[in-house]
N, C-alpha and C positions, 0 to 999 in steps of 0.2 A: 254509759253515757246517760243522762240525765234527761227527763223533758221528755224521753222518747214513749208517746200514748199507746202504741201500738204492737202488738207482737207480728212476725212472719206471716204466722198461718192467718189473722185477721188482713194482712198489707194483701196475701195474695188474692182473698178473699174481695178485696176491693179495688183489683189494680187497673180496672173500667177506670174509677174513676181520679180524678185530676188528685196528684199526690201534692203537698202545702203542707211547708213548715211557717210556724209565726214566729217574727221576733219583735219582742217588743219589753220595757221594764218595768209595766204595770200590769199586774197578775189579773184584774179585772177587765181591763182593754184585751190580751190574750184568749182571757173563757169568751167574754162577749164573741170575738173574731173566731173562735174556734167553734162557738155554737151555730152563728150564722152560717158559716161556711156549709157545716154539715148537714144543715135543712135545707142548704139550695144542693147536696149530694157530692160535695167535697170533700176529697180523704185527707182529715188535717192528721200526718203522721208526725209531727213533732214540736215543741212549742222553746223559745232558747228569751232569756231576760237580756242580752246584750247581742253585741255585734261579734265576738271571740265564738259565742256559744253556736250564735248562726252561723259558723263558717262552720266550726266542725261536725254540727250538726245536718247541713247540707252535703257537706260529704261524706259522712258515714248513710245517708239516708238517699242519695240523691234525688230529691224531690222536683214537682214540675214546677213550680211556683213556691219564691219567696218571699213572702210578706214581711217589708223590714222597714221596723221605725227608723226616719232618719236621726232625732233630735237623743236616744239614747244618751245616760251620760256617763256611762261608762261603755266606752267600745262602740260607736255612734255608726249609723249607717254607714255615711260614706267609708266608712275606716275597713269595713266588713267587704266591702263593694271594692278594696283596693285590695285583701287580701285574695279573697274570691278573685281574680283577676290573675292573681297566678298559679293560676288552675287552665288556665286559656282552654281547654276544650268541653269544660262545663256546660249543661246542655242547662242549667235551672238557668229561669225566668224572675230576674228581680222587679217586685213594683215597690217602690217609698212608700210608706205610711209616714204623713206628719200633717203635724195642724196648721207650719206656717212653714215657706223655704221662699229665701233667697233665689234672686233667676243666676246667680253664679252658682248655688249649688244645685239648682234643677243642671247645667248646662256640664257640671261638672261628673255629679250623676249616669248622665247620659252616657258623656265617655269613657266614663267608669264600665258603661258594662248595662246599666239598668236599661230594665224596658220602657220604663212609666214612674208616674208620679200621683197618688192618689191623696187629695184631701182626707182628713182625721172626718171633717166635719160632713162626711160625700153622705145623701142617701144609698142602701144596701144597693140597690141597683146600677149603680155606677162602679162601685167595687169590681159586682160582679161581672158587669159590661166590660170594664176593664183589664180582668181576668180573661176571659173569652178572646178580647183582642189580644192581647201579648200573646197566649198559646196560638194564636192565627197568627204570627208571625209580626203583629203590629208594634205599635207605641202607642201608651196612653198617657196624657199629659193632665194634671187639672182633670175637667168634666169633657175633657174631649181626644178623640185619636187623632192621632198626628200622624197624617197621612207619607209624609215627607221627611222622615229626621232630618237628614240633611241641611236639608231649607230652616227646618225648624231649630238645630245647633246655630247658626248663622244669626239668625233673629234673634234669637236669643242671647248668645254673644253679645251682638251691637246694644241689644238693651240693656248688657248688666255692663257694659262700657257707660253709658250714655246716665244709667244711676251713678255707676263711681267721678263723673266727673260734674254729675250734680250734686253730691255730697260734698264737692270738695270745693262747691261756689267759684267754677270757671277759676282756681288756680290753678296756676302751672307748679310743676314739681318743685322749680326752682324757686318761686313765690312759696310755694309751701315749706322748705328751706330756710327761707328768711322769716317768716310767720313762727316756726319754731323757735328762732333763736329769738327772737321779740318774749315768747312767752318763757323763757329760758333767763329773761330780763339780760341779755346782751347788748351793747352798744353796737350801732352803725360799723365800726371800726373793728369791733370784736367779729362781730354775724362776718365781715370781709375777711378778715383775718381764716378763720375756722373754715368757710367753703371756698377761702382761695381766688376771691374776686375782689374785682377795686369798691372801694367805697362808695364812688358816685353809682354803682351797678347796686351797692344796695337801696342807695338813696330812689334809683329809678324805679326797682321793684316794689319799695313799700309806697310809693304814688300809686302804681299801678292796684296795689294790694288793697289800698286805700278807699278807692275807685270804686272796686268791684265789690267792695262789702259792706261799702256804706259808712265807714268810720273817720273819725278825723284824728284822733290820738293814738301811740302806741298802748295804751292801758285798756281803749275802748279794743286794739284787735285782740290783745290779749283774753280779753272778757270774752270775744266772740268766738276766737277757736276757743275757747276750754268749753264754753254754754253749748256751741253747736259741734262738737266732738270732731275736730278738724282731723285728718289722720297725720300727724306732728310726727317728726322722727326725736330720737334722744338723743339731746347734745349731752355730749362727754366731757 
């Protein structure tokens, strides 16, 4: 196996301290994180470029902590977080390393298995605050522990609900349906036809449609889902 920094008699040599593998696809982000680590007295026993690599490198090595980029792009964190998962009695400690996430994939994360979630951009100190907490049993989220998973999956849930339905400019699915077929350049009659409603039900929705986004043409809503990335399905 590849990556692996360490022989036996050095592992047993240091097995005090906290064992840490890195993954991550930039070979300079790795040394930096492996240099840090080992001057606050961390034993980094192995370093993997994807999310494949950190699976089987966490299990041939079983470390206490694994430092895993989410945004990889080949073999990306959560993907690694779902293989690890069927391991179910895995005792490593996953935190995310990334510079940006979504709160559906922090929430996804979580129940994937992860401990924590660590900004790219954190001072050293947070990392390792961070680390500290999860081997104590915690969660660390951002620049703070999360006293509460629980509470905190929930909140966090309601918030990447309440993003997804401001993305989508208070339409409804069904509106968002008829808003496809409009960009799809369908007629009234056609948009009825294809999801199996009466005409006057689409004529109701694209008022409604209307309304909420501030247009008065079918060409002006067209312009505005393609401009503002409406999530449109594919008509066939």
């Amino acid at each position: 196996m590849k990556n692996v920094l360490m022989t036996s008699q050095e592992t047993r040599a240091k097995d005090r301290a906290l064992r840490v593998v890195i993954a991550d696809d930039h070979v300079m982000v790795r040394d930096g994180l492996r240099r840090l680590l080992q001057d606050a007295g961390l034993n980094v026993i192995g370093q993997a470029c994807d999310g494949m690599e950190a699976v089987a490198l966490t299990r041939q090595l079983e470390p206490d902590i694994l430092l895993l980029d989410l945004s990889m792009p080949k073999h990306p964190g959560l993907e690694a977080l779902r293989e690890l998962q069927k391991d179910g009695a895995s005792r490593v400690r996953v935190l995310l390393l990334t510079a940006a996430a979504e709160n559906s994939e922090i929430v996804e994360a979580l129940h994937l298995g992860a401990c924590g979630l660590v900004m790219k951009a954190s001072a050293t100190d947070v990392l390792l605050t961070a680390i500290q907490t999860v081997m104590a049993g915690g969660c660390w989220v951002g620049l703070k522990r999360v006293p509460n998973l629980m509470q905190y999956l929930q909140s966090q849930m309601q918030v990447a609900k309440n993003e997804a339905r401001a993305k989508n400019y208070g339409l409804t699915r069904r509106e968002l349906e008829i808003v496809s077929g409009v960009v799809a350049a369908m007629g009234n009659k056609e948009i009825a036809g294809y999801f199996k409603i009466a005409e006057d039900t689409v004529k109701h929705h694209l008022g409604n449609i209307f309304d909420k986004l501030g247009v008065s043409t079918r060409l002006e809503l067209a312009l505005f889902a393609v401009n503002h990335q409406l999530p449109l399905i594919t008509i066939q």
